[in-house]
Structure formats: C-alpha cells, structure tokens
N, C-alpha and C positions, 0 to 999 in steps of 0.2 A: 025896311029898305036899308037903313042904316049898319044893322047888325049883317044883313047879306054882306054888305062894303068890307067890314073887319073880319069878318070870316074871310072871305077871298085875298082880303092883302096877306093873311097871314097864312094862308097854305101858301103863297107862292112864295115870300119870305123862307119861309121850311123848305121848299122843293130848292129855290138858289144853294141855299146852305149847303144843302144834301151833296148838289153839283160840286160846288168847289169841293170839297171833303173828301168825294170822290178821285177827281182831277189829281187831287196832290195825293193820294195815297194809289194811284195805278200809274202804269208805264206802259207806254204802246210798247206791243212787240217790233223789233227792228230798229227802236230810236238811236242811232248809236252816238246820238249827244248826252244821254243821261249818263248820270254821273255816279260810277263805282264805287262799293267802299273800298279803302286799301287794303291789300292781301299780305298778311307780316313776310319779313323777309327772308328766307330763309337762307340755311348755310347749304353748300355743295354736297353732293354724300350722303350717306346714313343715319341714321338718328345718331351713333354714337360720333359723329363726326368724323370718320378715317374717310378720307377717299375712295370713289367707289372701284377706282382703277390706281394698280402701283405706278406712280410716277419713273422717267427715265434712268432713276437713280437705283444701285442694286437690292435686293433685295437680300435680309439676313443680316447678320454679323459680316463685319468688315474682314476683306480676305489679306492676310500676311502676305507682304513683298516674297516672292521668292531670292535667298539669298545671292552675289554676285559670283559666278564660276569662271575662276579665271582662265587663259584660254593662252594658245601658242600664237607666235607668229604668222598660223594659217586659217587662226580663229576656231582652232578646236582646242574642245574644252578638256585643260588637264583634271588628271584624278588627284585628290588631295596626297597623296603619296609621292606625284609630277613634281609637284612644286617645289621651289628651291627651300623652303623652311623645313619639310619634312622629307629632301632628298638624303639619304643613307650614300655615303663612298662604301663601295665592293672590298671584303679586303684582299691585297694584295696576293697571289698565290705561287706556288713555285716555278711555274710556267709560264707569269709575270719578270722571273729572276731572268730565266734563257732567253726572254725576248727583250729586254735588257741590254744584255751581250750580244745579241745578232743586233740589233738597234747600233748599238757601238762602235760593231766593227761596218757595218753599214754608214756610217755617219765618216767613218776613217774613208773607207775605199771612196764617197764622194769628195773628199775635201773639205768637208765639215768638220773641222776640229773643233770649233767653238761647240758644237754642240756632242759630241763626243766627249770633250774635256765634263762638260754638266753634268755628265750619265757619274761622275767620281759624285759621291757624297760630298755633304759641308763646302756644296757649291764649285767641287773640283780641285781644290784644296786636297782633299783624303790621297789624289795622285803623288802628290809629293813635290808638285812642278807649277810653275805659273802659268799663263795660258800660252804665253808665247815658248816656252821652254816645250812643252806639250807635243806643240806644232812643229819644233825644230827638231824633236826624236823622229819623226816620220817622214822629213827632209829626204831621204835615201831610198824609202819605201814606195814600190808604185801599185800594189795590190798587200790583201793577207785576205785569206780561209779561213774562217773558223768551224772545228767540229765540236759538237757538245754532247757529254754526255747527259745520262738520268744524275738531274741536282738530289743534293741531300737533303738530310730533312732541315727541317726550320728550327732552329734551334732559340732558346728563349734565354734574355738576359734583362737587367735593370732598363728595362725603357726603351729597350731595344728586340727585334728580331732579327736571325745571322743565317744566311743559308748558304751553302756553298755549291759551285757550278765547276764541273772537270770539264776539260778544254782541251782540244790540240789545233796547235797555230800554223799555219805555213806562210812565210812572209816572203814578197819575192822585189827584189832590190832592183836597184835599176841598172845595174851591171848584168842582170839575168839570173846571179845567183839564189837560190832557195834553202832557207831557213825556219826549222821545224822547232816548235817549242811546244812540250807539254807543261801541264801544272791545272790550278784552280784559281777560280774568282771567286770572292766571298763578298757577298752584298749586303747590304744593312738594311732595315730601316726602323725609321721611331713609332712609340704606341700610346706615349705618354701624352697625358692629356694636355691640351693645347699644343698638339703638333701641327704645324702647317699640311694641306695636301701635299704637295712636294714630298714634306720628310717622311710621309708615311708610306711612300712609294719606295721600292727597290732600289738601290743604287749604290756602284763598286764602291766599298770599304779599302779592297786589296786587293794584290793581287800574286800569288806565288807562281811561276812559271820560268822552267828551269830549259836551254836547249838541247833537243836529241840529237843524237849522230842519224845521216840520212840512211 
C-alpha cells in the first residue's frame, strides 16, 4: 500500500512539471500581450545605403551660372560688339566732308553762329576770328546758297587727313543785293593716336574763295 502511495505522488510530480514546461515554452495564438523580440533597426534605402528616391535637390554635376548679357535701355540684350568697350567709330568719308559744309551753311542761314564758328577746326580758332568777330562778318547777311561740287580725294599727311570741297556761294545782303563767290574748303582731320572723337571728324581747315562777276 505504501509503495502504491510513492508511485502515484510521483507520476503526478512528473505530469505538474511537464505542465509548467509546457506553459512557458508555448504562446496562445492571438495573445497580443506577449512580448517580441526586438527587430534591428535598420537604415532607409538599399543595402548600399543611397536613397531609394533622388531627393528635391538636382540631380548630376552642378550646372554653370549662365554668364550676365548686358542689355539697352529697353531691356534688350546687346551683342558684344553693341557695347561701348568693343564700339569701333566709322571712319570719316568724303561725303562726311559735304555734309560738313551744308551743316555750316545751315547753322549761318538759322542764326547759329556759335555752332557754325565749331564746324573751323582747333575749336574755331583755324577761322582766323574770335567768336564774336565771326558773328559780326554776317552782321549784313540775311541768307547764302551753297552749291557743291564732287570733293577731292583725301589726301594723307603726318597725323592728319586733307580733303578738299569746290563750292559756289551766293550771299544775299540786306540791302537785296546778291553776291557770288567761287573757290574751295579744305577740311582736316586727325589719325593720330589718342585723338579725341571730335578731331577725328571732318572739319574747315580753310577756306579759299574768290568773288565772281554776276
């Protein structure tokens, strides 16, 4: 009887054990209190680590500023040639010389002396008269005509170029009389280097002009 007793405590000893053993080594399906291992953390991306999408930023090598085109008044853009650094002055031609002299005599017939006396080289000076002396020759004049003929050639000298202009004048007084003068104007200008615009322009040297009988 006794041996039946230790037999039976001890299978049921064995069958507990078993129970717990069990217990902690299963998991009901569904428990969503049990407790996970931690899963490492990983980084964003790829295995090699680049992002899986390019960011807002460009893509490639960096693109060059386009350089700044400078531009007129109207906002249009000049051609490097526009520009005042790489602007080229025309040179002067002989048809620059005759318009000169209609310039001239135009600047007379309005009353413009001042700027008539300018068209003389070396500032108006080359006339031979001051500005006021200038203006008192035309005192008695109330028109003059100019005809021109084909200028000559352009002739070449130290630092200069000379062309000359054949002319016939008809001046008409203010008494009504009329007064015819032929002759020529011979105009200058400079080539040398550092000459101002101004002196590189056309303008009367001289002037020979002799009166005709009418």
């Amino acid at each position: 009887m006794r041996n039946h007793s230790l037999a039976a405590l001890l299978l049921c000893t064995l069958a507990i054990t078993a129970c717990g053993d069990k217990k902690n080594t299963t998991t009901a399906a569904g428990d969503e209190t049990t407790e996970q291992l931690p899963a490492p953390a990983g980084a964003a991306g790829g295995v090699t680590g680049m992002p899986d999408r390019p960011g807002p930023g460009p893509v490639g090598p960096p693109v060059a500023e386009a350089p700044e085109v400078p531009v007129d008044e109207n906002g249009n853009p000049l051609l490097p040639e526009a520009t005042e650094e790489n602007a080229t002055v025309a040179e002067p031609t002989p048809e620059d010389a005759v318009a000169v002299i209609r310039s001239y005599y135009e600047a007379i017939n309005s009353g413009d002396f001042d700027r008539a006396y300018a068209l003389w080289s070396d500032g108006g000076r080359s006339s031979g008269k001051s500005p006021q002396q200038f203006a008192t020759g035309f005192a008695d004049t109330t028109g003059v005509s100019v005809e021109m003929q084909t200028p000559g050639n352009v002739d070449a000298a130290a630092g200069s170029r000379y062309i000359e202009v054949p002319v016939t004048i008809t001046a008409t007084h203010r008494d009504g009389s009329q007064h015819r003068f032929a002759g020529k104007y011979v105009l200058r200008r400079a080539v040398v280097d550092g000459a101002t615009p101004e002196q590189r322009q056309w303008r009367i040297a001289s002037a020979d002009l002799g009166e005709v009988a009418q």
